[in-house]
N, C-alpha and C positions, 0 to 999 in steps of 0.2 A: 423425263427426258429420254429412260431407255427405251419406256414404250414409243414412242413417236419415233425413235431412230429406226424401232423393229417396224414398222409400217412401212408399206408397199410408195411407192408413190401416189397410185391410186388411192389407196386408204386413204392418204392424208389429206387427197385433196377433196373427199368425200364427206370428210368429217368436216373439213371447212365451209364446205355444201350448207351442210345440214347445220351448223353452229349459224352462216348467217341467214339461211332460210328460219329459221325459228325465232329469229325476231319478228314480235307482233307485226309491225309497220313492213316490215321487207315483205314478210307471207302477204299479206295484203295486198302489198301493190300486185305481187307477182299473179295472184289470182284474179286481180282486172285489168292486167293486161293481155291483149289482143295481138296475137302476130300472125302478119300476110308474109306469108312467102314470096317473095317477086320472080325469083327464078335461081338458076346456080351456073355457075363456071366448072366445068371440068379441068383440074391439072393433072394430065397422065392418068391413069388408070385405078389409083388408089389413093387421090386428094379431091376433092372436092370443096368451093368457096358458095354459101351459100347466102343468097341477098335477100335481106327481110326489112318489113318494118313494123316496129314494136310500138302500139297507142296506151295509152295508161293517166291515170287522173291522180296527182297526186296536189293534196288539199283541195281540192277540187279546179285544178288546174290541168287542162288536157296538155300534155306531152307526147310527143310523135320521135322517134328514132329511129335513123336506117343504119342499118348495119350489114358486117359480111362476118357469116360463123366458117371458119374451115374446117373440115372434116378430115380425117385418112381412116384406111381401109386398115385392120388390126385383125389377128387370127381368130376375135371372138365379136368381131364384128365394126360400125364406124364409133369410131371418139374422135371427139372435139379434141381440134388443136388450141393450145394455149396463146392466146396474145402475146406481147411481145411484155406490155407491164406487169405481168404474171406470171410469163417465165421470169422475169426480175426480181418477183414478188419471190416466189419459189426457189431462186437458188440461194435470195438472201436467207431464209428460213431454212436450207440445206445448209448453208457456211455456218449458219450459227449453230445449229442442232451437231454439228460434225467437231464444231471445236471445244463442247464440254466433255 
């Protein structure tokens, strides 16, 4: 639990990265899918909303999803902004990491 408190924000969501990219089936799919960029929305000068769609076959079942990733501009360059169920996800894992 100390190490995890001593981690960045980034850190931790990095490590969560790489813990569910290393499941066999997740790496998989993520290496056959396909994404088209459709285009982007600018908000002000340092956000950007980017529209994709993501194709992928999973059991051999083709799946298509459109999505918007948002961006902001950061002093080492663009990161992904979090969703709205992941900033949820993330402060519940800050409450609880903060109250041992």
């Amino acid at each position: 639990m100390q190490q995890a408190q001593a981690l960045s924000d980034t850190a931790v969501f990095a490590s969560l990265m790489r813990m569910t990219t290393q499941d066999a089936d997740v790496a998989e799919l993520l290496r056959s899918a396909k994404v088209q960029v459709l285009g982007h929305v600018n908000e002000g000068a340092d956000t950007v909303h980017v529209v994709y769609r993501m194709a992928m076959t999973i059991n051999g079942i083709p799946i298509t999803k459109m999505d918007v990733m948002s961006l902001a501009r950061s002093p080492v360059g663009w990161r992904g902004l979090l969703k709205g169920d992941v900033t949820a996800l993330a402060a519940g894992i800050r409450a609880a990491t903060q109250s041992q």
